[in-house]
C-alpha positions in Angstrom: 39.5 -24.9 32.9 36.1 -23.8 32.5 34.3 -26.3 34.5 37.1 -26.6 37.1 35.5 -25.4 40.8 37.1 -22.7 43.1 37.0 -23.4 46.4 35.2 -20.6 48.4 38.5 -19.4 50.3 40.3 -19.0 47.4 37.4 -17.4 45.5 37.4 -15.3 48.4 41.2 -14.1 48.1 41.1 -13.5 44.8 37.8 -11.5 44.6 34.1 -12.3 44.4 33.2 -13.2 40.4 36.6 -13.4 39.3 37.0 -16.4 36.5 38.7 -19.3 37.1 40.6 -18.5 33.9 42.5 -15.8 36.4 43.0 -17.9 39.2 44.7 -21.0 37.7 47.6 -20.6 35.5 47.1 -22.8 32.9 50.1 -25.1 30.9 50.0 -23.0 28.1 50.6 -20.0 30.2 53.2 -21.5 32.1 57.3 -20.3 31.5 59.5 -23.0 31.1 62.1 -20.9 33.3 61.6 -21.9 37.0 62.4 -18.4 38.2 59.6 -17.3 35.8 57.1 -19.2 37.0 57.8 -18.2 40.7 57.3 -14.4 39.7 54.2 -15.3 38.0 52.3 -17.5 40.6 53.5 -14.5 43.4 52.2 -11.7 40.7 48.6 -13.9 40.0 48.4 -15.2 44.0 49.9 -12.5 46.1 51.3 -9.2 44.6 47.6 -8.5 42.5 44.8 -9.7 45.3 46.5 -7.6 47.7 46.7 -4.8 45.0 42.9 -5.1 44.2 41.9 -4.9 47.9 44.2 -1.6 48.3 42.4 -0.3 45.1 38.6 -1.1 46.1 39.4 0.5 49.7 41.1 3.7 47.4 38.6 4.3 45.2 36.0 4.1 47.6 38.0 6.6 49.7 37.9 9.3 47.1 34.3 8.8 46.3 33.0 9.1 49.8 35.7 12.2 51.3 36.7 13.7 47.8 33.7 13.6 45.4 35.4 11.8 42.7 32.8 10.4 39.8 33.0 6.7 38.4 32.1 6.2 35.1 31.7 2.5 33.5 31.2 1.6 30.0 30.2 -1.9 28.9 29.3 -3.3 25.5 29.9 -5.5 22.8 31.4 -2.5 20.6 32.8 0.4 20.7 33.9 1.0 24.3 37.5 2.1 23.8 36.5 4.6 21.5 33.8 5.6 24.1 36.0 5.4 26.8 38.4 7.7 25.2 36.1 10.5 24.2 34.2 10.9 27.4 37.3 11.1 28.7 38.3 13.8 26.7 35.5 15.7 26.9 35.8 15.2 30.8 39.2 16.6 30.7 37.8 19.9 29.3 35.8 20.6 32.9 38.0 19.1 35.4 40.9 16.1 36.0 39.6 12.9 35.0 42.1 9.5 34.8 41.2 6.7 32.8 42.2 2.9 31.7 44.3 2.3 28.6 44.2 -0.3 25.7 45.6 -3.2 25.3 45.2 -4.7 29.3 42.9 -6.8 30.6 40.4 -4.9 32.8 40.4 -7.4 35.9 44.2 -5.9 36.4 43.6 -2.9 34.2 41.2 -1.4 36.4 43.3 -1.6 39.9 46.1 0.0 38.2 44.1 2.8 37.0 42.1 3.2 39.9 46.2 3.7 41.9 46.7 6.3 39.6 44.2 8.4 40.6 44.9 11.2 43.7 42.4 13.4 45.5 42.5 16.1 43.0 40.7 13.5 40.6 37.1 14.5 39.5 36.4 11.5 37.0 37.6 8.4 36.8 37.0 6.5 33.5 36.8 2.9 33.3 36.5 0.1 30.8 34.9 -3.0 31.5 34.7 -5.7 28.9 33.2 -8.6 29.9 34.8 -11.9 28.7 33.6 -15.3 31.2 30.9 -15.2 33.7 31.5 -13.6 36.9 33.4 -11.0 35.0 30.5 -7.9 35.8 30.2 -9.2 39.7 34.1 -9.0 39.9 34.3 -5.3 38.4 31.0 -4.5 40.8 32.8 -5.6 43.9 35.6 -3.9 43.2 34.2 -0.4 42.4 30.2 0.9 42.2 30.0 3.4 39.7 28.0 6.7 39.3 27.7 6.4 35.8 26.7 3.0 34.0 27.3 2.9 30.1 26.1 0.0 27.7 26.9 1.0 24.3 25.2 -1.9 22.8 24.6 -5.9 22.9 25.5 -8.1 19.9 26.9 -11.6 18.9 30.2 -11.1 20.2 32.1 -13.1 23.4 29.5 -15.9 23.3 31.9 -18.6 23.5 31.7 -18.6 27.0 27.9 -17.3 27.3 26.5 -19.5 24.4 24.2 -17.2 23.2 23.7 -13.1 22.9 21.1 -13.5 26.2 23.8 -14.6 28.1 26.2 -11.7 27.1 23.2 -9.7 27.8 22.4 -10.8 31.2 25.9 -10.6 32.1 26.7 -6.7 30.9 23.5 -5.4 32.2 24.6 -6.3 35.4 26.3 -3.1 35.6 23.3 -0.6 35.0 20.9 -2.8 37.3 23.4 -2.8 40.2 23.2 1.4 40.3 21.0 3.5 42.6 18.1 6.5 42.1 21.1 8.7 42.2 23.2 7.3 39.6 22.6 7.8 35.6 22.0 4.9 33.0 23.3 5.5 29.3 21.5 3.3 27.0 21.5 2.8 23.1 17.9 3.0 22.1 18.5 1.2 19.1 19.5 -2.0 20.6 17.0 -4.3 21.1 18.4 -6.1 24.1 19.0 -3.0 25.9 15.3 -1.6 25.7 14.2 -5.3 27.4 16.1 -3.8 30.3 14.5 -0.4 31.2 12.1 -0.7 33.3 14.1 -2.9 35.6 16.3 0.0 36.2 16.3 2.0 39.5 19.1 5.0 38.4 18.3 8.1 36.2 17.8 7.0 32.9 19.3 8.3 29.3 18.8 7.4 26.0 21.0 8.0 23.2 20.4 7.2 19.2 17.5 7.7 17.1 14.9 9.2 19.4 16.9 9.6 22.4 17.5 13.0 24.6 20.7 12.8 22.9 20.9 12.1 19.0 22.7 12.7 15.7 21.6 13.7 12.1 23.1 14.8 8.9 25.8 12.0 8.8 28.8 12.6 6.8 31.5 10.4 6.2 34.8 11.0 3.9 38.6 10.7 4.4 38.8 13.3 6.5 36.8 12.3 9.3 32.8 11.8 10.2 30.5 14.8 10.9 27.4 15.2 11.8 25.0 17.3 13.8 24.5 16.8 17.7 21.0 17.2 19.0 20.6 17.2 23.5 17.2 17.8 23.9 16.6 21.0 21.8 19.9 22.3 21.7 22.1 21.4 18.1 25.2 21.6 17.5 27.7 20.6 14.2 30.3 18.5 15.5 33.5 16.7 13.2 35.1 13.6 14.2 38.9 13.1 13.3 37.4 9.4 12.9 36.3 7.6 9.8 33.0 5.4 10.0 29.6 6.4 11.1 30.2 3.7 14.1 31.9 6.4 15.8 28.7 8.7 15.9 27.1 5.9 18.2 30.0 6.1 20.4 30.0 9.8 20.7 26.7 10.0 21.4 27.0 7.3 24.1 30.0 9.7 25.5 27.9 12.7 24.9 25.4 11.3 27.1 27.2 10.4 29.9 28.9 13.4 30.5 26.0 15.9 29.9 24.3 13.8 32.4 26.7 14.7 35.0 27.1 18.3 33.8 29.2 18.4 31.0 28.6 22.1 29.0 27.8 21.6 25.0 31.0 23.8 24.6 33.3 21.0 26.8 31.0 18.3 24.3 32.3 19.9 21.1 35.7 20.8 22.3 36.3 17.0 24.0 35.1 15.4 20.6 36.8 17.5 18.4 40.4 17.6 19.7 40.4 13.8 20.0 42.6 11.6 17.5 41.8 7.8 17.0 43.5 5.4 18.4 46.4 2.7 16.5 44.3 0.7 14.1 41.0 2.2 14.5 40.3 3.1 11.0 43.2 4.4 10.4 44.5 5.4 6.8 47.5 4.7 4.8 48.3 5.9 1.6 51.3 4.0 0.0 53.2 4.8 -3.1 51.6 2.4 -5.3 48.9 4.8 -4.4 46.8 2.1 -2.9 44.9 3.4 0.1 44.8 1.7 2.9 41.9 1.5 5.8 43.5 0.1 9.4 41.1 -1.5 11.5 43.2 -4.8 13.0 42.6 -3.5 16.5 39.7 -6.1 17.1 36.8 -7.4 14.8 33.2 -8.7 16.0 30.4 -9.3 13.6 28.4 -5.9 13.8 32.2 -3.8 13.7 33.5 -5.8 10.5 29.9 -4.9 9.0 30.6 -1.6 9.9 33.7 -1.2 8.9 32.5 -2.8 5.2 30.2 0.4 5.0 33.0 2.8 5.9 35.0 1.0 2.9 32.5 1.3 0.3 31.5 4.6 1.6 34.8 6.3 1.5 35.8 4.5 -1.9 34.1 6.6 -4.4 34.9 4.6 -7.6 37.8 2.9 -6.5 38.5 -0.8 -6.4 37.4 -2.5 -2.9 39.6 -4.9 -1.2 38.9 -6.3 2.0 41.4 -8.5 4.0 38.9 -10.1 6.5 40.8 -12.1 9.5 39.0 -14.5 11.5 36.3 -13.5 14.5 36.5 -14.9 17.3 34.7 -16.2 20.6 31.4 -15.9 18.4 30.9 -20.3 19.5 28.8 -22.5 18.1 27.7 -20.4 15.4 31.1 -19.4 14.3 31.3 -20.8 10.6 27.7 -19.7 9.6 28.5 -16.1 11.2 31.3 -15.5 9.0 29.2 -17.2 5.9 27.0 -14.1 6.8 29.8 -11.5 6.8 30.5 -13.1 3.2 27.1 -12.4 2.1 27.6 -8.8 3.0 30.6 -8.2 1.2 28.5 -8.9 -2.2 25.2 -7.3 -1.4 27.8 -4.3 -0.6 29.3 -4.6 -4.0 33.3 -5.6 -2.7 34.8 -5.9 -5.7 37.7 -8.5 -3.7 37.4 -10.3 -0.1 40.3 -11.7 1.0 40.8 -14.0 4.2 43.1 -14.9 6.6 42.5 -17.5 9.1 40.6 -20.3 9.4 37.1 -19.8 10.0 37.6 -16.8 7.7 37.7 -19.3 4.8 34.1 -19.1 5.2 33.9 -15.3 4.6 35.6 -16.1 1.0 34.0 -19.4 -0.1 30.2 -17.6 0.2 31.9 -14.6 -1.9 33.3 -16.5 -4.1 30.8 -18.9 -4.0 33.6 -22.1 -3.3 35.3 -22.1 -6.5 38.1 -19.3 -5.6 39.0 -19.9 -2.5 42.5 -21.4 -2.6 43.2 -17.9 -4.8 41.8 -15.7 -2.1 42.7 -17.6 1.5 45.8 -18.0 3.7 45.7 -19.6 6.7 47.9 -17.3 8.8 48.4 -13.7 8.9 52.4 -14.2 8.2 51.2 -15.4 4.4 48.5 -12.0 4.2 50.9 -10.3 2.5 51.8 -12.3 -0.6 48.2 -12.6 -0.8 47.7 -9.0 -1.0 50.1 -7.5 -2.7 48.9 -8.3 -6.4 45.7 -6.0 -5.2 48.5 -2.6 -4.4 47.4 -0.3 -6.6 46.6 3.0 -7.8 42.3 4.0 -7.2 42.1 0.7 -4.9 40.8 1.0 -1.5 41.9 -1.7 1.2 39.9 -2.2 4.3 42.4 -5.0 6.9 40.4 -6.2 9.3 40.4 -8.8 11.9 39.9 -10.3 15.9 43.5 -8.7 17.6 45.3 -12.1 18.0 45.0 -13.4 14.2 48.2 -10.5 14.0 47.0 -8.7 11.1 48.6 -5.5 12.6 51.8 -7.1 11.4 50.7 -7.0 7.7 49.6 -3.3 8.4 53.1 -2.2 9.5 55.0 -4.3 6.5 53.0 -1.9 4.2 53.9 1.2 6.0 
């Protein structure tokens, strides 16, 4: 599928960058019900071209008669949760639609862009990069105002083969804006301070020494604060999230909307009244009085590191447990990444790792150093509870976490 050629025409129809992957229904995709597959083909040939032309003349539309701002946030991490709390902060001055979860943005990003009407100040957009092309295809079909890259790791490189790749790809979006458009940048990322003085837009920084930055990091059970700093002005702020991860995203949202006139008072108020999202760190406190920490929305190197911190963090002198599912699209390197994360559990003191998934037997033979890992491994998420439920009990912390499609959601919701 990958190497497989579109022919221009077709390429044409279905939108300039678009992956093959989106063109071509593959076998695996394919219903066995006749009637099935005829919806589907007329849905991926006819119904959602036409649909993405009616969106990209829309949205254009408001921009132009109606003043509506586009704001785009790429990354490797944390662009839901950035997504959804410049949204709410945006939604304290004025209107503002934007994408949900769960759908991928090449048909995502139409449907939200339908949803929005005249009256519609901001419109909020997600785009995670997957193939090559990806970037060119979201370009084409809308030109934001405001370009956001939260950060650059080693995540999605089976497609890209290495981090540069995923780099070159994601920057796409902040090279492609204009003198009158804003760039949000994380100025701790390496790969994103390469980038800066290729840039033609209005340029913001946020993170340590950035116009926009945080100090006094808290985390606890109730939720992360810290202090906001924009320029000279400082303000205390208190997430409802858990994890210092989600200061980095609210200072990449902070950003953003202060750039395009956001008050410190709409800041605060956006960031405060926001809840996390399903399996974002969520916690769960069962009657065995075992705690547990929910973050089986998706998993990438950096974010299960992360999320390790959080655990040990919030712990106290509790028992750890982490239940580690597999990563995935991390390619050639896959193994000796999760060898890594293994490596972090013990230099983090995890008192247990447990795995689930294939390559995530490499997270528990480097913990347990290969002779335990029978003890500590299942293959599939449908076996993740037997595994774990000799660890359920009181003063033990579990962190689950693990890349969406492994299904450890499922082992959350037979706990609750």
């Amino acid at each position: 599928m990958k190497s497989k050629r579109v022919p221009s025409l077709i390429q044409w129809w279905f939108g300039p960058g678009l992956s093959v992957e989106y063109i071509f229904i593959s076998k695996d995709r394919r219903p066995q019900n006749t009637y099935k597959l005829i919806r589907l083909y007329f849905r991926t040939w006819l119904i959602h071209p036409i649909k993405r032309r009616i969106a990209k003349l829309y949205v254009l539309l408001l921009q132009k008669l109606f003043g509506l701002t586009v704001i785009a946030i790429t990354g490797s991490a944390g662009k839901t949760s950035t997504k959804d709390m410049i949204a709410s902060i945006l939604n304290q001055k004025n209107r503002t639609v934007f994408s949900h979860a769960n759908i991928t943005p090449t048909f995502n990003i139409p449907t939200t862009i339908l949803q929005c009407t005249r009256k519609t100040k901001y419109l909020v957009l997600e785009m995670g990069v997957e193939y090559p092309g990806d970037m060119d295809f979201y370009l084409w079909l809308v030109k934001p105002n405001v370009g956001i890259i939260t950060n650059i790791y080693q995540t999605h490189t089976e497609y890209f083969k290495d981090v540069e790749g995923v780099s070159r790809e994601k920057t796409k979006l902040v090279k492609a804006l204009d003198s009158n458009d804003f760039v949000i940048l994380n100025k701790e990322n390496e790969h994103l301070k390469s980038i800066a003085s290729k840039l033609k837009s209005q340029l913001v920084w946020f993170g340590e020494r950035g116009e926009v930055s945080a100090s006094d990091e808290k985390v606890s059970s109730d939720g992360t604060s810290f202090t906001l700093q924009i320029g000279h002005t400082k303000e205390e702020i208190h997430l409802s999230f858990i994890g210092k991860q989600f200061v980095s995203n609210s200072l990449a949202a902070v950003a953003g909307a202060y750039a395009i006139g956001a008050t410190v008072q709409e800041i605060k108020g956006g960031l405060e009244k926001l809840k996390p999202a399903e399996h974002r760190m969520n916690l769960l406190y069962l009657k065995s009085g075992a705690v547990i920490l929910d973050d089986t929305y998706n998993s990438n190197p950096s974010a299960a590191k992360k999320a390790l911190e959080t655990l040990r963090e919030i712990s106290g002198k509790k028992q750890t447990v982490a239940v580690l599912g597999d990563m995935l699209e991390l390619g050639e390197n896959e193994k000796e990444i999760h060898k890594e994360l293994g490596k972090y559990c013990s230099s983090l003191g995890i008192n247990y790792v447990l795995g689930v998934g294939n390559l995530a037997q490499n997270v528990v033979s480097e913990f347990y150093k290969k002779s335990e890992v029978s003890k500590y491994w299942v293959p599939k998420a449908e076996n993740s509870y037997d595994l774990l439920k000799p660890f359920l009990k009181k003063d033990v912390v579990v962190l689950i976490k693990g890349s969406r499609s492994i299904g450890l959601d499922k082992l959350v919701a037979k706990l609750a």
